[in-house]
N, CA, C and O atoms as a GROMACS GRO file, in nm:
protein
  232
    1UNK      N    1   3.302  -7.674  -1.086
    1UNK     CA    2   3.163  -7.709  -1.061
    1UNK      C    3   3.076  -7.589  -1.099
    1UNK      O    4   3.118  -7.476  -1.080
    2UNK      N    5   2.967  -7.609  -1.146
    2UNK     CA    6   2.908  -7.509  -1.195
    2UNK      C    7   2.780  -7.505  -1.077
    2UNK      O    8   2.764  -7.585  -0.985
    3UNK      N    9   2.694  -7.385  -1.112
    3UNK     CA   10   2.609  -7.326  -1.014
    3UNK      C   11   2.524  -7.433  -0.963
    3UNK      O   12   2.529  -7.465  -0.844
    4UNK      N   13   2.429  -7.504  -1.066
    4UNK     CA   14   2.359  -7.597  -1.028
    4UNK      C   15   2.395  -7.721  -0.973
    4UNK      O   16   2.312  -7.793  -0.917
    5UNK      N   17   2.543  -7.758  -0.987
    5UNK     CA   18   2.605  -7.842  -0.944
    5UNK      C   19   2.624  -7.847  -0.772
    5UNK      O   20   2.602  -7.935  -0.689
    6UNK      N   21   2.680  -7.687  -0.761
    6UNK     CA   22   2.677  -7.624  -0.634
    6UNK      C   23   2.598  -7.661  -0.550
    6UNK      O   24   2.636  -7.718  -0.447
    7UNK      N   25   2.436  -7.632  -0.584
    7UNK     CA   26   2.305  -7.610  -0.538
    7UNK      C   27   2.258  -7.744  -0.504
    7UNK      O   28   2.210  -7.765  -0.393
    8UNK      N   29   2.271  -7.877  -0.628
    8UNK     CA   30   2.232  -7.977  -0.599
    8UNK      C   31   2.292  -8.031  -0.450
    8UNK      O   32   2.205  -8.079  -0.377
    9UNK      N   33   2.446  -8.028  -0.389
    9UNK     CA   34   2.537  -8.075  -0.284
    9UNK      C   35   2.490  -8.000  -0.162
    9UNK      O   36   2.538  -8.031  -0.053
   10UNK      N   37   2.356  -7.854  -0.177
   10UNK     CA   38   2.398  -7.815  -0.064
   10UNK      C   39   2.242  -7.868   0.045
   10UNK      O   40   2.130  -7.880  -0.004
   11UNK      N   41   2.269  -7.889   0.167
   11UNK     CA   42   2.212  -7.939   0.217
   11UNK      C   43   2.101  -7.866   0.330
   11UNK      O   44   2.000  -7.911   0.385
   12UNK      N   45   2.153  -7.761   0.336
   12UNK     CA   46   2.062  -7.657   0.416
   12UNK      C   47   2.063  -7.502   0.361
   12UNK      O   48   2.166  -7.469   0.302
   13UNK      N   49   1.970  -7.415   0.374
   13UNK     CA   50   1.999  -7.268   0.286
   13UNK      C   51   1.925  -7.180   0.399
   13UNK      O   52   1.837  -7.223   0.474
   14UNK      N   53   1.970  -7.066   0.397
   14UNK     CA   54   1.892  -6.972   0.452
   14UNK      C   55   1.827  -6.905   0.377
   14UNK      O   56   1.886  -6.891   0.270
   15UNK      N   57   1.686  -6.831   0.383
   15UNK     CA   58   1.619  -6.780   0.276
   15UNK      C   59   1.608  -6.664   0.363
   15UNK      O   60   1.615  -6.655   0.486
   16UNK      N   61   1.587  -6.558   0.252
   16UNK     CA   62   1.518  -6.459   0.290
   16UNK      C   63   1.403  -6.407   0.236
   16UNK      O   64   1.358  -6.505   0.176
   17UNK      N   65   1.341  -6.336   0.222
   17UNK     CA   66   1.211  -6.286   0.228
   17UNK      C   67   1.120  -6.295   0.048
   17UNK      O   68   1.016  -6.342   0.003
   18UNK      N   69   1.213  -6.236   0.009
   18UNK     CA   70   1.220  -6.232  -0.162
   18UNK      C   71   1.232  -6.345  -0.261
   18UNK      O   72   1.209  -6.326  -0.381
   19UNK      N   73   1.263  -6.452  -0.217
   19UNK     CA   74   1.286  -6.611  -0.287
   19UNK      C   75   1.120  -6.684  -0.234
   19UNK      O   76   1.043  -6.738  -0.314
   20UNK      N   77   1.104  -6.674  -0.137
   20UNK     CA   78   1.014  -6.675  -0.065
   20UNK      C   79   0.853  -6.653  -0.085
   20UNK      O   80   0.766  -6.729  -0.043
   21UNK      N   81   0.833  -6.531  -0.161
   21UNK     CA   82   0.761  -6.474  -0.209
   21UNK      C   83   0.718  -6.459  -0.356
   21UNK      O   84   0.600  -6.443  -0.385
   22UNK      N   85   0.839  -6.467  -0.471
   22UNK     CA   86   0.877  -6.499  -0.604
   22UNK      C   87   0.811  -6.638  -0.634
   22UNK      O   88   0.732  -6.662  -0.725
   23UNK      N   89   0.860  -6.726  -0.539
   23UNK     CA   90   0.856  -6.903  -0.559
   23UNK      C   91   0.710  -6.868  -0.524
   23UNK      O   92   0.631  -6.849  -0.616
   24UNK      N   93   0.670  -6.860  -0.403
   24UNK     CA   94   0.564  -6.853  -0.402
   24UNK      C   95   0.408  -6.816  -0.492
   24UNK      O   96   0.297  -6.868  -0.504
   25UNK      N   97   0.478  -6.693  -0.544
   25UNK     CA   98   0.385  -6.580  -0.689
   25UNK      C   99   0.361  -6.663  -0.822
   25UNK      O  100   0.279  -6.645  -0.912
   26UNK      N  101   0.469  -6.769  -0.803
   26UNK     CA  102   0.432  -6.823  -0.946
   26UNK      C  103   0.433  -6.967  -0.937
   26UNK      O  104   0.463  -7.036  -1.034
   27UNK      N  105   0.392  -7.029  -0.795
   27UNK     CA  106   0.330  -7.166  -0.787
   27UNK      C  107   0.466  -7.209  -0.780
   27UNK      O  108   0.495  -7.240  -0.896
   28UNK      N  109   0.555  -7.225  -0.713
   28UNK     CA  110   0.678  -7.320  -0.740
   28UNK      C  111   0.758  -7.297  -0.598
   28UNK      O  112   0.876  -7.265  -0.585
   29UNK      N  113   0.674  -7.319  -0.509
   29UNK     CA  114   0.721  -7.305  -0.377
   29UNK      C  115   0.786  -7.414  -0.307
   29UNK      O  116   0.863  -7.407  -0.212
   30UNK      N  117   0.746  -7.508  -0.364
   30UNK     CA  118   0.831  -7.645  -0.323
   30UNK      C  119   0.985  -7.650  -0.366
   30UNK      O  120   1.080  -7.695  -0.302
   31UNK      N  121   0.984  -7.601  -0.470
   31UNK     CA  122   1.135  -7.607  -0.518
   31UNK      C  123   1.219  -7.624  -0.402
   31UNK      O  124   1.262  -7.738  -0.380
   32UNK      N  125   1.250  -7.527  -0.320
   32UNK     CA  126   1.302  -7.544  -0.194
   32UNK      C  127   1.360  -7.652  -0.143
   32UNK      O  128   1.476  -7.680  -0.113
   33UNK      N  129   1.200  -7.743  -0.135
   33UNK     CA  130   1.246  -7.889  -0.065
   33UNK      C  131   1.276  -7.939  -0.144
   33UNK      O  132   1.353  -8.021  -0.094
   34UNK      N  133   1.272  -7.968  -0.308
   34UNK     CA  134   1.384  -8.042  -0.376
   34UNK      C  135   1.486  -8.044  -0.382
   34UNK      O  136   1.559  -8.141  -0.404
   35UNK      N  137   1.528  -7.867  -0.353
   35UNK     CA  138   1.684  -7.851  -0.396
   35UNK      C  139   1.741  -7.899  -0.230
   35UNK      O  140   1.831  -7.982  -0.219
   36UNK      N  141   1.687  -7.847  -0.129
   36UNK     CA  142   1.732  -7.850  -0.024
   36UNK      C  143   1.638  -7.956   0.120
   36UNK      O  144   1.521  -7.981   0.151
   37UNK      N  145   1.777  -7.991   0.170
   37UNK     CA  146   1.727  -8.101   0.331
   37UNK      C  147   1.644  -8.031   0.378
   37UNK      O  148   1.521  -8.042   0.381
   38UNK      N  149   1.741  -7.926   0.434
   38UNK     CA  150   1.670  -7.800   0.566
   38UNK      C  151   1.662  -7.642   0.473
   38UNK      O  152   1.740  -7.601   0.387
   39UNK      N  153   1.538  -7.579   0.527
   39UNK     CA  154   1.520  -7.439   0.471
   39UNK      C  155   1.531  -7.375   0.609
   39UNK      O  156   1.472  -7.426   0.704
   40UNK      N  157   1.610  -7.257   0.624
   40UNK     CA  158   1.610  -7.202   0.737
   40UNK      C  159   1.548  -7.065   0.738
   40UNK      O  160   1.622  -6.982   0.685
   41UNK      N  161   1.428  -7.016   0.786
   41UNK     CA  162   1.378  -6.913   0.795
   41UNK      C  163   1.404  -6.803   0.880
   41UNK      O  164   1.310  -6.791   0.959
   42UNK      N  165   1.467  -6.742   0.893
   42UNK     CA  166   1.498  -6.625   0.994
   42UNK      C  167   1.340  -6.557   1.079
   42UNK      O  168   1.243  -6.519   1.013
   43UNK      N  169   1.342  -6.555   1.185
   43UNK     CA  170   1.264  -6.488   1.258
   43UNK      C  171   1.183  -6.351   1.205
   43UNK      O  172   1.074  -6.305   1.238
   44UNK      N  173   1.270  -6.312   1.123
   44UNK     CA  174   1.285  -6.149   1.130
   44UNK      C  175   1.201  -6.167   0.949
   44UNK      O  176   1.131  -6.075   0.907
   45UNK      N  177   1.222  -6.278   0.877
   45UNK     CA  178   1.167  -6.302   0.783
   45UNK      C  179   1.057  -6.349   0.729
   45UNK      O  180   1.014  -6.350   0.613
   46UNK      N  181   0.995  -6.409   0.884
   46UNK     CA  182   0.855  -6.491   0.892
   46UNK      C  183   0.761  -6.413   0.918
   46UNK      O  184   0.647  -6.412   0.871
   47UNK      N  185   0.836  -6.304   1.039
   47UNK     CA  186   0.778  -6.193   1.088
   47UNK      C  187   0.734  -6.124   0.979
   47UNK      O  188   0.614  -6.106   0.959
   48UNK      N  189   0.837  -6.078   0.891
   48UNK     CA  190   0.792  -5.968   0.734
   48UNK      C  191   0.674  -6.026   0.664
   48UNK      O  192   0.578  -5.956   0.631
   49UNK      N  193   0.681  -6.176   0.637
   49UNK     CA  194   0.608  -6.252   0.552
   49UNK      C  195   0.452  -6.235   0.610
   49UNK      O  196   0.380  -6.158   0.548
   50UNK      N  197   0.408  -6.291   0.704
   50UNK     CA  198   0.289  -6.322   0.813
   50UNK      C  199   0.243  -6.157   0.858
   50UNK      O  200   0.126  -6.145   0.896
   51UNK      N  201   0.313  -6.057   0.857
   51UNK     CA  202   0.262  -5.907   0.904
   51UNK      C  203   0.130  -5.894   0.858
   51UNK      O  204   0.105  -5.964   0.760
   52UNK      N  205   0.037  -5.821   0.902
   52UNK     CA  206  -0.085  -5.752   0.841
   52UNK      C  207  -0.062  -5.714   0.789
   52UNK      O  208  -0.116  -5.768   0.692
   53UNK      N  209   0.025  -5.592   0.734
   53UNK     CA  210   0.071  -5.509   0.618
   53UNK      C  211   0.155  -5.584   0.537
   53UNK      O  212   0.217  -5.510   0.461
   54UNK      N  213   0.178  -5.684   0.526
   54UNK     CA  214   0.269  -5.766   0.409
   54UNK      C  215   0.160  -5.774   0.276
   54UNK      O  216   0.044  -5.810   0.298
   55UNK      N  217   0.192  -5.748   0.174
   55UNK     CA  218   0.110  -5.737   0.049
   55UNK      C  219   0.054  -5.901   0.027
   55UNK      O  220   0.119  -5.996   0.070
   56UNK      N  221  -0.076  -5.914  -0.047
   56UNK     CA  222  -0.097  -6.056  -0.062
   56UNK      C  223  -0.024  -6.114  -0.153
   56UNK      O  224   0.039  -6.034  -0.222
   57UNK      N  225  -0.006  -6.261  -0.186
   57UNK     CA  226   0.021  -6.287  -0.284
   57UNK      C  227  -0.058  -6.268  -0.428
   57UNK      O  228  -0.090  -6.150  -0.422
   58UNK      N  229  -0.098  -6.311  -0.532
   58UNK     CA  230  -0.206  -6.270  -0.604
   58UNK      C  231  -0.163  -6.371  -0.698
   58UNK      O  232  -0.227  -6.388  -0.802
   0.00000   0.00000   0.00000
C-alpha cells in the first residue's frame, strides 16, 4: 500500500502545531477533514497556536 493509500483508510490523526499552520498559510486548511473523520488537537498545541506571542498567519 502506498502512502496515500495509507492516509485515505485512516480515520483519526493527531496534529501538531506545524501541519496546522502550513495548511493554514496557504488556504488549504480543510484538507484535514477530507483526509480525516476525527482531527485530534493536543492541548499543548492549541495553547501554542491561540498564544499572544504566536506569529500571525499572513
Amino acid at each position: 500500500m502506498d502512502v496515500i493509500g495509507a492516509l485515505l483508510i485512516m480515520k483519526t490523526v493527531v496534529s501538531n502545531t506545524s501541519p496546522l499552520r502550513y495548511l493554514t498559510c496557504i488556504g488549504e486548511h480543510e484538507l484535514l477533514h477530507q483526509l480525516f473523520e476525527r482531527i485530534f488537537i493536543p492541548k499543548a498545541v492549541y495553547q501554542e497556536l491561540t498564544h499572544q506571542n504566536t506569529p500571525d498567519i499572513k
